[in-house]
C-alpha positions in Angstrom: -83.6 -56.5 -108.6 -86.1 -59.1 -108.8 -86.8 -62.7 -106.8 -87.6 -65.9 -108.3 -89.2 -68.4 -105.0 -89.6 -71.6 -105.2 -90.8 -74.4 -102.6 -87.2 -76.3 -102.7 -84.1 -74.6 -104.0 -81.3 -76.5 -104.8 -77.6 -74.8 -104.9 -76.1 -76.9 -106.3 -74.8 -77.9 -103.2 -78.0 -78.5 -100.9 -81.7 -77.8 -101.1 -83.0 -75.2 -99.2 -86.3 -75.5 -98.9 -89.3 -72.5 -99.6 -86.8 -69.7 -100.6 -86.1 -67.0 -103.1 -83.6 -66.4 -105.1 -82.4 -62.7 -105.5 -81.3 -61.8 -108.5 -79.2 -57.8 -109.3 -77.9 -57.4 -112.9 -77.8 -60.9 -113.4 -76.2 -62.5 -111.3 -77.4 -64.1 -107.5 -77.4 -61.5 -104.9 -78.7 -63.8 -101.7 -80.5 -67.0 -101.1 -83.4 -65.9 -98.2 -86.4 -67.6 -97.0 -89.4 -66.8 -99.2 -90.8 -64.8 -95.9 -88.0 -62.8 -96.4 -87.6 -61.9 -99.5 -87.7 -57.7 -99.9 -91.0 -56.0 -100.7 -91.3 -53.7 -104.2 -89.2 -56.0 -106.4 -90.8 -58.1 -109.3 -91.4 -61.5 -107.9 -91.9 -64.8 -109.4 -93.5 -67.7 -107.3 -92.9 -71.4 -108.9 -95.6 -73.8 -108.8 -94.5 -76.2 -105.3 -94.2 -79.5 -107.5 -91.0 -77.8 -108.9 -87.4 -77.4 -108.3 -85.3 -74.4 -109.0 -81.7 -75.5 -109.6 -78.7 -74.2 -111.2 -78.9 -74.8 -114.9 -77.2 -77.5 -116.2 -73.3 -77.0 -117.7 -72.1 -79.6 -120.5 -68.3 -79.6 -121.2 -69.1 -81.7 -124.6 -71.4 -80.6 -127.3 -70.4 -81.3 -131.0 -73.9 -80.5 -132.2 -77.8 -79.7 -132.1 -80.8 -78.5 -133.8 -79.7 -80.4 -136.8 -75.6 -78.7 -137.0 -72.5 -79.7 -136.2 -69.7 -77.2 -135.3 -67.4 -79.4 -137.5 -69.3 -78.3 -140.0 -69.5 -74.5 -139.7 -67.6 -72.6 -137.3 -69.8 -69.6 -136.9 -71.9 -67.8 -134.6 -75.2 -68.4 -136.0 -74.0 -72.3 -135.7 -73.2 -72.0 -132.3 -76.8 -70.0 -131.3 -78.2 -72.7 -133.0 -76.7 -75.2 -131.0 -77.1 -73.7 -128.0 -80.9 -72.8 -128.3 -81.5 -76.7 -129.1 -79.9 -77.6 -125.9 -81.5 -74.8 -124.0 -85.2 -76.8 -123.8 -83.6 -79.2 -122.0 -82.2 -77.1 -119.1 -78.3 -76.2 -120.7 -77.6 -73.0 -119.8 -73.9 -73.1 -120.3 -71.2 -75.2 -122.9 -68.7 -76.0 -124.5 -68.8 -76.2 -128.2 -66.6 -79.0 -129.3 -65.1 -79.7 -132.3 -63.3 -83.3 -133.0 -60.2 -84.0 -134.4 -60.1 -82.0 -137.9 -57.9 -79.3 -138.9 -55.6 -76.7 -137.9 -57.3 -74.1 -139.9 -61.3 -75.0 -138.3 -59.1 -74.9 -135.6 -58.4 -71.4 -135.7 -62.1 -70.6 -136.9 -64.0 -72.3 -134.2 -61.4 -70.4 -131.7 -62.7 -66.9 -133.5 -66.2 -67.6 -133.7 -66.5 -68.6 -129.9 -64.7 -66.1 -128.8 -66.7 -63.5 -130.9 -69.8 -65.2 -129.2 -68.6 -64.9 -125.9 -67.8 -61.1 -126.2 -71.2 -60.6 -127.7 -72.9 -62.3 -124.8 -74.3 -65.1 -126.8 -76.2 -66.7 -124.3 -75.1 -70.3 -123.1 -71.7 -70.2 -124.7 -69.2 -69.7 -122.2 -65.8 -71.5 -123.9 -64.2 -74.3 -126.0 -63.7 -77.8 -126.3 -61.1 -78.9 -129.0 -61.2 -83.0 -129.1 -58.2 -83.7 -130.5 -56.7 -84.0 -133.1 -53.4 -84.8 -130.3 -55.2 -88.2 -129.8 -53.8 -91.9 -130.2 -54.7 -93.5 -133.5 -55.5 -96.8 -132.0 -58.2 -95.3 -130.0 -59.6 -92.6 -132.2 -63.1 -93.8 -132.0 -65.1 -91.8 -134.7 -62.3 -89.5 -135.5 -60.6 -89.1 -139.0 -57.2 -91.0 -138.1 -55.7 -88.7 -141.6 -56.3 -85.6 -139.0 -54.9 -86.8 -135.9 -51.0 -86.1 -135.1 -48.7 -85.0 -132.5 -48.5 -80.8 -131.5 -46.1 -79.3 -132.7 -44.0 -75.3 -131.7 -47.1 -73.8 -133.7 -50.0 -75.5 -131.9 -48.6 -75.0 -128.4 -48.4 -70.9 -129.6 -52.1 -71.2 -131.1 -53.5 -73.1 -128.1 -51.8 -70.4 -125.4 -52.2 -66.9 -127.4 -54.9 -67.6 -129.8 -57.5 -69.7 -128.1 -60.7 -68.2 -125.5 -61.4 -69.3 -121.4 -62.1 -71.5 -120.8 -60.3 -74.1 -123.0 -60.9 -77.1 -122.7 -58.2 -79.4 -125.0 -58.6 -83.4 -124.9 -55.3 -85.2 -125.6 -53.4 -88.5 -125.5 -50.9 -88.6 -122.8 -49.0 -91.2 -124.0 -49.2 -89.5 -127.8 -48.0 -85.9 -126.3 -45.2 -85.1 -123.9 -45.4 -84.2 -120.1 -43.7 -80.9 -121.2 -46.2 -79.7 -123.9 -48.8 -81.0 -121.3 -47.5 -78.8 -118.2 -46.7 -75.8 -121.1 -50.2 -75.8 -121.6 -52.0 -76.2 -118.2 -49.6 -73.9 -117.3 -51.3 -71.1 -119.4 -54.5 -71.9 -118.1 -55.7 -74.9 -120.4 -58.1 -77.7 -118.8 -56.4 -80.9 -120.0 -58.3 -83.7 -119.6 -56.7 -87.4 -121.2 -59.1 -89.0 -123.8 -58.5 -91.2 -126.7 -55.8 -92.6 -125.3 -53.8 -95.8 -125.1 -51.8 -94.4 -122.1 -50.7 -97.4 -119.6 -50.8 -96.1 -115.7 -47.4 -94.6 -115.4 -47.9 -92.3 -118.7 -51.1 -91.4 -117.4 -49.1 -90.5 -113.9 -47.2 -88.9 -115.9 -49.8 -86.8 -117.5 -51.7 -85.7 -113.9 -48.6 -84.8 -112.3 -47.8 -82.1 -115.6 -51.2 -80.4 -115.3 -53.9 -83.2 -116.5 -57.0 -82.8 -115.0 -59.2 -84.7 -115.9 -60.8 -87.6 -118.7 -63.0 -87.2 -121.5 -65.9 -89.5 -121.2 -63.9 -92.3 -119.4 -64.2 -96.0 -120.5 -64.6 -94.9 -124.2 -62.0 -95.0 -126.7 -59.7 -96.0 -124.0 -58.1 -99.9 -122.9 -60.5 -101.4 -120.5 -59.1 -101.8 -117.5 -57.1 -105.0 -116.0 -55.7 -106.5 -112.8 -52.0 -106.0 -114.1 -52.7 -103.5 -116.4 -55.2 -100.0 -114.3 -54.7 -98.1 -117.6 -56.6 -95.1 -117.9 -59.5 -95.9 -116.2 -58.0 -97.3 -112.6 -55.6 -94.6 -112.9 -58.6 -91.9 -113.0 -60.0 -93.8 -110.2 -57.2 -94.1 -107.6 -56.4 -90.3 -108.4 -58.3 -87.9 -105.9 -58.0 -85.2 -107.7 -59.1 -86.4 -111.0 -61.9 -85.3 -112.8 -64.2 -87.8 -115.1 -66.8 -87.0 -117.4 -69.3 -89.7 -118.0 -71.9 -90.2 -120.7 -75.0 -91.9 -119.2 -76.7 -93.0 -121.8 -77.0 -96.7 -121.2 -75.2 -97.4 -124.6 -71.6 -95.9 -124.1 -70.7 -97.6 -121.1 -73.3 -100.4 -119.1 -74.4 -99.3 -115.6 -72.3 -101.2 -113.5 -69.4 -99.7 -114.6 -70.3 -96.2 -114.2 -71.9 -97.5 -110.5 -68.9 -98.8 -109.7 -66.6 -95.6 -110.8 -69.0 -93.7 -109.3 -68.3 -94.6 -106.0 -64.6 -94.2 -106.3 -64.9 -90.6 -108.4 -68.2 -89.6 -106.2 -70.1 -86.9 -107.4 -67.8 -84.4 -106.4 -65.5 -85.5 -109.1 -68.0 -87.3 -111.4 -69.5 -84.7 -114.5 -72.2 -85.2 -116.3 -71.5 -84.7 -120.4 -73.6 -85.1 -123.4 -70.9 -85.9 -125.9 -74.3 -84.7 -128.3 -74.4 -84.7 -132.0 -76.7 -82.5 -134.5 -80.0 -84.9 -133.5 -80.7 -83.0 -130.5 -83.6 -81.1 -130.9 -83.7 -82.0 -134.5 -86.3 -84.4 -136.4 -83.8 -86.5 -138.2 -82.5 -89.8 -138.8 -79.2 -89.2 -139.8 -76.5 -86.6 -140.6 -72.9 -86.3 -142.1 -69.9 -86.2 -140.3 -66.9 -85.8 -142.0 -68.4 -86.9 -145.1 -70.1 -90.5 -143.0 -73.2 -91.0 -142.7 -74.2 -91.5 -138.8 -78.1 -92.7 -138.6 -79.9 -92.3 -135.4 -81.5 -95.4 -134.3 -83.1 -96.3 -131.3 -81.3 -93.6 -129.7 -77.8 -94.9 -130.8 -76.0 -92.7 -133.1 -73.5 -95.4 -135.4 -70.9 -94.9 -138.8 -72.0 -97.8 -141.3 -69.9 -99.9 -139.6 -71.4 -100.0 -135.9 -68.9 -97.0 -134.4 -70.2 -94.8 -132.2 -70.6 -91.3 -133.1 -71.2 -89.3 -130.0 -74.4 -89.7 -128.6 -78.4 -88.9 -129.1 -78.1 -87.5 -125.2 -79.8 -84.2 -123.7 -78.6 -83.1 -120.0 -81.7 -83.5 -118.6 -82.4 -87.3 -119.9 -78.5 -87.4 -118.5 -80.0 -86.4 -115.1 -82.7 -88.8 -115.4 -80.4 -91.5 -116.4 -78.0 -90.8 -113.8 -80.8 -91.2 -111.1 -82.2 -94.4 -112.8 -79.1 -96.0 -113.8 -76.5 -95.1 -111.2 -79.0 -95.1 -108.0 -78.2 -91.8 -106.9 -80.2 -89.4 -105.6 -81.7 -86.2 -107.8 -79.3 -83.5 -105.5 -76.2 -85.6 -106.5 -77.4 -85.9 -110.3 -77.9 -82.6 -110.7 -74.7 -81.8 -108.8 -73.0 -83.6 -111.7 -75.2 -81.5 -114.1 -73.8 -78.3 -112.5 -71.7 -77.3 -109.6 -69.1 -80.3 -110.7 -68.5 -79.2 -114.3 -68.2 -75.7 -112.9 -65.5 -77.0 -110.9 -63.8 -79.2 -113.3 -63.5 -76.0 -115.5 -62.2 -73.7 -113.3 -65.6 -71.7 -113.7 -66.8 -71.7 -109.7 -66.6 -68.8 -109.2 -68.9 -67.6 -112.0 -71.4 -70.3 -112.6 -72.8 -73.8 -111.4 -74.3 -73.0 -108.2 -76.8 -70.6 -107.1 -74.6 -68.5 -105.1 -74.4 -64.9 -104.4 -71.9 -63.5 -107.0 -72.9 -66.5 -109.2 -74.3 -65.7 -112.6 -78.1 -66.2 -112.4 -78.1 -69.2 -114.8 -80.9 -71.3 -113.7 -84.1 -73.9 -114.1 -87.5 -75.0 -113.0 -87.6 -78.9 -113.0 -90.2 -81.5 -111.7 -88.9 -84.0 -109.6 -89.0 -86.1 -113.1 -86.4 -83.8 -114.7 -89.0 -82.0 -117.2 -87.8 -78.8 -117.6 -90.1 -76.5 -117.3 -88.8 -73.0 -117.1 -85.0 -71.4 -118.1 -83.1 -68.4 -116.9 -79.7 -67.0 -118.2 -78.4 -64.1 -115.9 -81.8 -63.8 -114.6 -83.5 -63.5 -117.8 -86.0 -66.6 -119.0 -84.8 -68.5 -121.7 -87.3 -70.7 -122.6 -90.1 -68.9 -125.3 -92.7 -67.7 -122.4 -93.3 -65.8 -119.5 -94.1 -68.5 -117.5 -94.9 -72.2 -117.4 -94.1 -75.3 -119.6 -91.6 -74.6 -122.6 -92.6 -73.5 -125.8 -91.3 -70.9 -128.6 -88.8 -72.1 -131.2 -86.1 -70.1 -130.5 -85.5 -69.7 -127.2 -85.0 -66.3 -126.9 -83.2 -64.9 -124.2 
């Protein structure tokens, strides 16, 4: 057993303030005032300026450290990918891979679930974007690729797939049976790229919907006589959202505003991240297009966005800045809500006894400055800032 203390603890629920965090094969075994904590264990003290919080969980990552999962469905691209994102406090995701097809399909199901029986660190499921998506709303994604499921990809996505799945979808492109089929195998649908008017997208919560993928993008805006998407995500209390807070994707006021209808007990914090992260580049290929990264705005030739240039913790940071929340409530959405949203409470998102011991050390600034995965650090060092270039674990 060991104890990491730590002048404010945050569960991902509350912060409790000097405490220590007990931690037996991994995982939390008690929260207890730093007074408290048992003698004869190894025992970690944080410097007061920081916080110890549950590291940060991001349903949406198509890339990092200059890779894309499109582009290689593999372990060593996922490791990759999940070491980039691991600097700035990601301790668990989802790989995603867009709209593309049926055969990377299959692939990126085998290679994530080979990563997850081998342990790979941070890679805890799947997100497939598509390719079940609305044309007219594909965004980025190759409208030759997209197309309606079919007897074969309802079998693939039940039998053949790892859990968590997470499958974005068009309601008003796939039916509310194939929707409740495929919840009802355990699937987290959530509606994205979608041209669905407020009754299809009714439709789609009551057969097993749970959620939308980055909400306001690639969807109708929404209108007094015409809610679409976005009002019906809204006025649904059991709806969860994702949100990319980047400032580019969608201006403040709209996410303030959704905010307070969503909260931040239904409000997620996602990264929707391309290959740039923790990469020194200025472009990449997707699909065979060139995306540049400019100014922090990843864009096709013609001026479409292509995902986003967006850590977690700058999310944090932005959420705190842009949406005038506090830090607990950002980093909620960092953590404990995803976990939710997933089905994954029970495992990870909060620093709870029974929880995995996936956590980090952040200023009140959001600089992350230490990383643990099932109690081990993460980060390149034994203690202190970040460094190492491959976050071992």
């Amino acid at each position: 057993m060991q104890a990491i203390a730590a002048s404010r603890v945050f569960t991902g629920d509350a912060i409790i303030p000097d405490a220590a965090v007990l931690i037996d094969k991994g995982r939390v075994r008690d929260i207890v005032p730093t007074s408290s904590q048992p003698s004869g264990i190894t025992a970690e003290r944080l410097p007061d300026a920081l916080i110890l919080a549950p590291g940060f969980i991001d349903c949406q990552v198509n890339g990092g450290g200059g890779v894309l999962f499109n582009d290689a469905q593999d372990v060593p691209t996922l490791r990759r990918i999940a070491v980039a994102h691991r600097r700035f406090g990601t301790t668990a995701l989802l790989p995603t891979l867009i709209t593309d097809t049926p055969e990377k399909m299959c692939r990126a199901a085998a290679a994530v679930a080979e990563a997850m029986a081998a342990g790979e660190p941070g890679i805890v499921g799947l997100h497939l974007e598509g390719p079940f998506l609305c044309p007219a709303r594909r965004g980025v994604h190759r409208v030759d690729l997209i197309r309606a499921p079919d007897g074969a990809d309802v079998s693939f996505l039940r039998d053949g797939t790892p859990r968590p799945l997470l499958v974005t979808l068009a309601p008003d492109m796939v039916s509310s049976e194939t929707v409740a089929a495929l919840a009802a195998s355990g699937i987290v649908i959530a509606a994205g790229h979608t041209d669905a008017n407020h009754a299809q997208m009714r439709a789609g919560f009551s057969a097993g919907v749970r959620g939308v993928t980055h909400l306001f993008n690639a969807m109708p805006p929404p209108a007094g006589r015409a809610p679409g998407p976005v009002f019906a995500t809204l006025d649904d209390p059991d709806c969860f959202a994702g949100l990319i807070v980047d400032g580019l994707h969608v201006d403040p006021v709209s996410l303030r505003v959704a905010l307070r209808a969503l909260t931040p007990r239904r409000a997620f914090l996602v990264t929707d991240a391309m290959a740039s992260i923790g990469a020194e580049i200025d472009h990449f290929m997707l699909q065979g297009r060139r995306i540049s990264v400019a100014g922090g705005r990843l864009a096709t030739e013609d001026g479409t966005l292509a995902g986003a240039h967006l850590d977690m913790a700058g999310a944090v940071r932005n959420a705190v800045a842009m949406l005038g929340i506090g830090l607990p409530d950002a980093l909620r959405m960092a953590s404990a809500t995803p976990a939710d949203f997933l089905r994954i409470a029970g495992a990870r998102g909060r620093l709870l006894p029974g929880r995995a011991a996936d956590m980090i050390a952040i200023t009140d600034s959001v600089d992350v400055r230490g990383v643990w995965i099932g109690g081990r650090r993460c980060d390149g060092t034994a203690g202190g800032a970040l460094a190492g270039p491959d976050g071992a674990c």
